[in-house]
N, C-alpha and C positions, 0 to 999 in steps of 0.2 A: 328615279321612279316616275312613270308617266302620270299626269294627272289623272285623277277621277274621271273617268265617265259618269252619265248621271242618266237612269234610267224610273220614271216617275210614272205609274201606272194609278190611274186613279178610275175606282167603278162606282156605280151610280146607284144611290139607295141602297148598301150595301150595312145593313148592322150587324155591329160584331158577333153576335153573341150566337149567331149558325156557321161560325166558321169553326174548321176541327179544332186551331190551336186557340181560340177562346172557350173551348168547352162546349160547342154546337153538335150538330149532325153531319152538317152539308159536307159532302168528297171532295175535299179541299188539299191533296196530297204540296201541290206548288205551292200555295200560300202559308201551308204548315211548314212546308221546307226552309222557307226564308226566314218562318219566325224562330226555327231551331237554330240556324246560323246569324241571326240578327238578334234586333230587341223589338220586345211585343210591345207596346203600349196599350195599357189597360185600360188608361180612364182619359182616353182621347174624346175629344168634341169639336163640332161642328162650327163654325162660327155664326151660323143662320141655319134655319134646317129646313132648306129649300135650294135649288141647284142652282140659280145666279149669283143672289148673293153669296153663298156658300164660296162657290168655286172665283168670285173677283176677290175675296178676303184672303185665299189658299193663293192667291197669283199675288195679291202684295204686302200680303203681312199684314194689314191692314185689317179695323173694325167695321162694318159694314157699315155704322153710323158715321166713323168717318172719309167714308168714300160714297156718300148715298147711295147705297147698294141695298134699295129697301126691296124689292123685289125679284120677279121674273121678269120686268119689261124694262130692269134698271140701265141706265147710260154707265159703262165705265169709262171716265175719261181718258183719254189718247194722254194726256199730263202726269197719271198715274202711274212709276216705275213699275213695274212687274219682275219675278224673277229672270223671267226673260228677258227685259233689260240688262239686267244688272250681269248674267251670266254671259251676254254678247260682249258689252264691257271687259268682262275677263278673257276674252278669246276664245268661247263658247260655240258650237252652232247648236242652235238651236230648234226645237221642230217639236211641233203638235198635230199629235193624228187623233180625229174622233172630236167629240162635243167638249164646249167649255160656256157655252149660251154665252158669248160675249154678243152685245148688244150696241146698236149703231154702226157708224161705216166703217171703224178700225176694228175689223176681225184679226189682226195679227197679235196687238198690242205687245210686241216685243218679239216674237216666233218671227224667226229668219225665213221658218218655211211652214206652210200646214198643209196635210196632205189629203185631210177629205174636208165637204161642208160639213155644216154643224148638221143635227137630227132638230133643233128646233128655230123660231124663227129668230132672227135681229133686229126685230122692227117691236115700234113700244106697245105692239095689242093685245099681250098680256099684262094691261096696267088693273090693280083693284083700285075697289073704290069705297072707301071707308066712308062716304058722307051718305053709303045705302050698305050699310051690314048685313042686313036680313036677307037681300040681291044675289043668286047667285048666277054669276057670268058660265050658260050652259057651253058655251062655245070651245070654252080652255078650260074648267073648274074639272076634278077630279070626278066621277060616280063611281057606283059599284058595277060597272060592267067587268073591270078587272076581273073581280074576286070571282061573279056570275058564270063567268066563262074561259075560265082561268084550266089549263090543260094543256093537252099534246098540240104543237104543231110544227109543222115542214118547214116553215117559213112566214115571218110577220116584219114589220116594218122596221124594228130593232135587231132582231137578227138580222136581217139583208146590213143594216146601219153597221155590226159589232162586228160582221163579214169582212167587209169594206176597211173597217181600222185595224184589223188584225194584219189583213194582208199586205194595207201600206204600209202597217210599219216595220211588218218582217222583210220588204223589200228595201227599207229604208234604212234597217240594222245590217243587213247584208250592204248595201250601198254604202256605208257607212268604214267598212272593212275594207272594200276595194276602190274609196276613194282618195285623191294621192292629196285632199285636203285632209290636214293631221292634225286639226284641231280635236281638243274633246267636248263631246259633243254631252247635249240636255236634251232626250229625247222624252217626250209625254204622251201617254196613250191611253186614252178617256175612251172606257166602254158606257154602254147607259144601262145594260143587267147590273144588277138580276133589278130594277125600275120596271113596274108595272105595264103593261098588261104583263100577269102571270102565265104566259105560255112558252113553253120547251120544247126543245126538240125530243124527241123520242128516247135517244141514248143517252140523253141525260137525265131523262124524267124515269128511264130504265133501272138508272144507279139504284132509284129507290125504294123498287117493285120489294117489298113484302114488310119494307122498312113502317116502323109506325111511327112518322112526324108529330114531338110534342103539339101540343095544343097550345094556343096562350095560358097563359100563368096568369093573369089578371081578369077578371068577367069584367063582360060593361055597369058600372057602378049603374045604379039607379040615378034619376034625372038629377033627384032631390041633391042626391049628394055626391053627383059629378062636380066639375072646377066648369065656371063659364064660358073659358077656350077649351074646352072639350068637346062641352055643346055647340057652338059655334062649330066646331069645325064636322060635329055632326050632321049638321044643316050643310056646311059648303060640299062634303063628300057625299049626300044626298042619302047619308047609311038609311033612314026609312023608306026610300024607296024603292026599295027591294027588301025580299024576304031571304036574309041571308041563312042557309042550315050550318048544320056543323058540319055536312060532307063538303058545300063549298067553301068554308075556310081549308079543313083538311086538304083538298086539292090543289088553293091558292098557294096553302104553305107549302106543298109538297114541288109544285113550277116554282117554286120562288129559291127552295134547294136547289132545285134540280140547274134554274140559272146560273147561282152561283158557282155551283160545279162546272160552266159554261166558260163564265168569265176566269174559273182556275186554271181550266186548259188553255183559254187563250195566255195569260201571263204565262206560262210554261212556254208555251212555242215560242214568245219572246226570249225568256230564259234560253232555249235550246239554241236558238240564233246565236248570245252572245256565248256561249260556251263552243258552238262551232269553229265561229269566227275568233274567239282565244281571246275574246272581251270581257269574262265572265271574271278573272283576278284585278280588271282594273276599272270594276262598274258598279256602283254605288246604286242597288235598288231598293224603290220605296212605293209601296204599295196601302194605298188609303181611299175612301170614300167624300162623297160629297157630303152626304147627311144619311140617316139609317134610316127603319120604313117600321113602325105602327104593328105591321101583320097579325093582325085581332086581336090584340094587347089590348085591354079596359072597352074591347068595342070596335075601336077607331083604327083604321091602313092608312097606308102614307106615311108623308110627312108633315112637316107644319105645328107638330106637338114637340114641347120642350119634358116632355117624359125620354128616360134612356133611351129605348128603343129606335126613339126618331135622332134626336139629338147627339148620341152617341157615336163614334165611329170607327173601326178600325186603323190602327196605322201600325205598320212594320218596315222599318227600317235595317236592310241587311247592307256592313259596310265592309268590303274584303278588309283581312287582317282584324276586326274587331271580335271582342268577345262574343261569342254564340249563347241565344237562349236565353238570353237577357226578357226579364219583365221591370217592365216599370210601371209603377204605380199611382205615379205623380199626374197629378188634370195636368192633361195639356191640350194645344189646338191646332188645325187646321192653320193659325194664323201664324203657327214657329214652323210650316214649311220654307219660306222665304230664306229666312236668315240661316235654317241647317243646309240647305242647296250650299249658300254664299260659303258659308263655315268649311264644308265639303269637298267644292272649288280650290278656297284659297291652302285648304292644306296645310295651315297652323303658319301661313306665311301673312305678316299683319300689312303688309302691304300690296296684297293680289286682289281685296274688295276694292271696289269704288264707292268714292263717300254715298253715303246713304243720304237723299234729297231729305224725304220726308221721313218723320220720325216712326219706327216703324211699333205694332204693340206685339208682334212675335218674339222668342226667343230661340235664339238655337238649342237643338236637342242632342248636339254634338255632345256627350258625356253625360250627365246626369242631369234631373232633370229636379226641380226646387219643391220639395216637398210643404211648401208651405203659400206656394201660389196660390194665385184663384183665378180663375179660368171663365170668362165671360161669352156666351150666346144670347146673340140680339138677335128679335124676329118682330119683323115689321111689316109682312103681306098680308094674304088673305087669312080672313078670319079674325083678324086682330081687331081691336076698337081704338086702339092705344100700341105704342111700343111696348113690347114685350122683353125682359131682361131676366136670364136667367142665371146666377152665380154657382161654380163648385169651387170649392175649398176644404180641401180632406176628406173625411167623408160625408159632407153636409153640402146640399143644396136649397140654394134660396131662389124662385121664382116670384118676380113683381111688374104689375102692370098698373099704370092708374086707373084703368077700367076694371080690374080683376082685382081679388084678395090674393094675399099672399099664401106661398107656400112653401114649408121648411119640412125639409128628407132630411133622415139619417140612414145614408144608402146602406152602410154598414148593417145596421138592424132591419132596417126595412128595403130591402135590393126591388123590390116590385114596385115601392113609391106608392102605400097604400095609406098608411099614416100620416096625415100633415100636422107638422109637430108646431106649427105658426104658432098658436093658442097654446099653446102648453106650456107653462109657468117654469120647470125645470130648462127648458131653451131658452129661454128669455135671452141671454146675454150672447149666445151664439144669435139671435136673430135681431137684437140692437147694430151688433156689427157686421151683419149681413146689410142690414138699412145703411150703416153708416157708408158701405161700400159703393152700394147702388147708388145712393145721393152722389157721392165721389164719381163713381162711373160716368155717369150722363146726366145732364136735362129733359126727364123724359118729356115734359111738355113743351120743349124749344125744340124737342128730335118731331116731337107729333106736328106741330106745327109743318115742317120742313118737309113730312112724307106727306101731308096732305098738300102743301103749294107745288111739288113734286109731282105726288099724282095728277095733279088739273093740269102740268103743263105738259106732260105725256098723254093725255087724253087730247087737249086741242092740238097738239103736232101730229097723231094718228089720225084727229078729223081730218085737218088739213093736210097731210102724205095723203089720203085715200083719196081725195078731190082730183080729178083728171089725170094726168099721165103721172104713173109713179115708177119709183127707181127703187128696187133692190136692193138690201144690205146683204143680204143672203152669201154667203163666201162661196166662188166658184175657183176650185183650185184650177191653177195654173197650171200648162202640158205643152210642150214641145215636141212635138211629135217629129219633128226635123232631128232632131239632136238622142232618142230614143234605140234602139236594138241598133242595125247595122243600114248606114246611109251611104251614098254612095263620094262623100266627101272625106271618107274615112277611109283609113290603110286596114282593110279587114283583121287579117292577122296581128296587127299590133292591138286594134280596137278589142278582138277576143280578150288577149289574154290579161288587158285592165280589166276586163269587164268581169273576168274571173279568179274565185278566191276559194285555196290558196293558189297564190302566182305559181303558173306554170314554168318550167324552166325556160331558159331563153334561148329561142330558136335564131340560130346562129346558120342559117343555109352557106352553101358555097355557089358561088352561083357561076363558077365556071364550065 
């Protein structure tokens, strides 16, 4: 049997809980398809709920704290394996179409090929700056113009972006079939929908004409008895300065379906490439988010909140031959992408990984998953004062900050996280060992230390990059335009019929 393909679709601020097979709205027919032939993961999380550290933790298995991966301006070092590492090692090709925010001059960091720029920068000028909390950076910082003007449109800057990754990598799955290289390949295709601004195109925003999009389920607590990264992050998203109605939520939510209906049909035309091309019995696809989005949940959009909504994320893993319809139920993370690829790959053969350098904190989701884990999201950007840690294990969440009080869910009875059970005498021994875990987990005053000497030294490298002539990290893919459709160093008729799939028969002339 041929190995695995591996086909890795990851969309951007995408939270479970609007997709059809979590029990949502959004017209999600492809994404419910693959959960009915795969396994759903219920209580997936994020490893940071923000999109660089997010997605460097998703690339190595890794905890954000330990790859300083405290932000959006974070360095991921070039020293760092990646699954793309480790899958070139097994005789892989490898390739990323679309956004991953990697950041500095190694835009590949393992990816044999990438086939568009990134949508945001690689340079460190989205660094926060925790020794001025109150500051918000207008330049890069979230407002509420999303939400304000959130509707119909023909064309915006993400669409033109999701255009562009859709089409390379349908040319790429197709290239991939009539190429006479017979490796199997790791293909990854990063959209940045349904990620704010909320605006749609027309036929997607159409699905939902007469449709009534829930409302948040949560109102914005009163000040008094908000949590102090709430507020904070009230102030960095600027929510008072706008007067937000409930027709512009209603709106926001209704483009924000309508995206993800967006992003459904793209994975499908992927889907329909590999089932063209007869890849579809031997292609391992896996479909997940960076982090989820707020959408007027207690108030607050975005991301950057360790409430579900943000924190939480989709993940479905459809593998040919395996049980269909599977849920599981078990926390798991972003951070056991790595090691299920490797699992995947090597095919139950214990000798097809290469050693694994650095030790890694994912586990593979190859079979079942440890119902008795605990599952950690660290968040160390804007709005924080402190490192932020938040624990799941069964059905209990503990969040802790040295600047913040703590807070203990039991999602089970309270699924909206309205109750914090920290103070209440009957929890007590679930949240001693919640403590006991977190002290375990980190340092958080040796982690605060490190993001603040971290953040100064990204601020003076941006002073000084901006200072007189500067160089570009920015990835410009690479094109051959010599080596492209039909050149005239090429035997045309032989050049066609590689170029076409499936193979035509073989033109045998007589040429007497």
């Amino acid at each position: 049997m041929a190995r695995l393909n591996l086909l890795v679709v990851m969309a951007d601020q995408l939270t479970p809980s609007v997709l059809g097979c979590y029990g949502g709205q959004a017209v999600t027919p492809t994404i419910d398809g693959l959960a009915a032939r795969g396994v759903r993961f219920d209580a997936a999380y994020c490893a940071s709920p923000l999109c660089a550290p997010a997605r460097f933790a998703f690339m190595s298995g890794r905890l954000i704290s330990n790859i300083g991966a405290w932000d959006n301006a974070a360095y991921l070092p070039s020293l760092v394996p990646t699954f793309a590492h480790y899958l070139r090692a097994m005789g892989y090709r490898t390739c990323l179409s679309g956004k991953m925010h990697f950041v500095g001059p190694d835009q590949l960091h393992g990816f044999e090929e990438r086939l568009t720029t990134d949508v945001y920068p690689a340079d460190f000028g989205w660094v926060p700056d925790w020794r001025e909390p109150e500051a918000r950076i207008d330049l890069w910082y979230h407002n509420m113009s999303s939400v304000k003007q959130a509707g119909v449109a023909a064309i915006t800057n993400q669409l033109a972006y999701d255009d562009e990754v859709t089409a390379a990598s349908l040319r790429w799955l197709y290239d991939a079939a009539r190429n006479p290289d017979d490796r199997p390949f790791c293909h990854v295709a990063c959209f940045i929908h349904p990620h704010d601004p909320y605006a749609a195109r027309r036929r997607y925003w159409d699905l939902y004409d007469g449709v009534e999009i829930d409302p948040p389920r949560t109102p914005r607590p009163d000040p008094a008895a908000n949590d102090p990264h709430s507020l904070r992050l009230e102030r960095a998203i600027a929510l008072d300065a706008a007067d937000v109605t409930g027709e512009d939520v209603a709106r926001a939510r209704r483009a924000y379906h309508a995206n993800v209906s967006y992003v459904d049909e793209q994975v499908g035309r992927l889907i329909a490439v590999l089932e063209e091309t007869g890849r579809i019995d031997d292609t391992a696809i896996l479909v997940l988010s960076d982090h989820g989005d707020m959408l007027g949940e207690r108030g607050l959009w975005y991301k950057m909140s360790l409430y579900e909504p943000s924190a939480r994320i989709p993940m479905i893993l459809a593998v040919p031959g395996a049980d269909g319809g599977r849920v599981e139920r078990a926390p798991v993370s972003q951070i056991d992408v790595l090691p299920t690829l490797l699992a995947l790959a090597a095919d139950g053969r214990d000798d097809a990984a290469p050693e694994i350098i650095d030790p890694l904190d994912g586990v593979s989701l190859v079979g079942s998953a440890d119902p008795e884990r605990c599952v950690a999201v660290e968040y160390t950007a804007e709005a924080a004062l402190a490192p932020i840690l938040m624990l799941r294990r069964g059905a209990w969440k503990y969040t802790a900050s040295p600047a913040d009080p703590e807070q203990l869910f039991d999602l089970d009875a309270d699924p909206q996280e309205v109750t914090n059970r920290a103070d209440d005498p009957t929890a007590a021994e679930v949240l001693a060992d919640f403590r006991a875990r977190a002290a375990a987990h980190w340092n958080a005053e040796a982690v605060n230390r490190d993001v603040l000497t971290d953040q100064r030294r990204r601020r003076l490298l941006t002073q000084a990059l901006e200072s007189g002539r500067g160089a570009s990290w920015d990835y410009q893919p690479p094109r051959d335009a010599a080596e492209e459709y039909t050149r005239s160093h090429m035997e045309l008729s032989d050049f066609d019929a590689r170029a076409r799939w499936p193979r035509p028969p073989a033109f045998e002339p007589d040429w007497r």
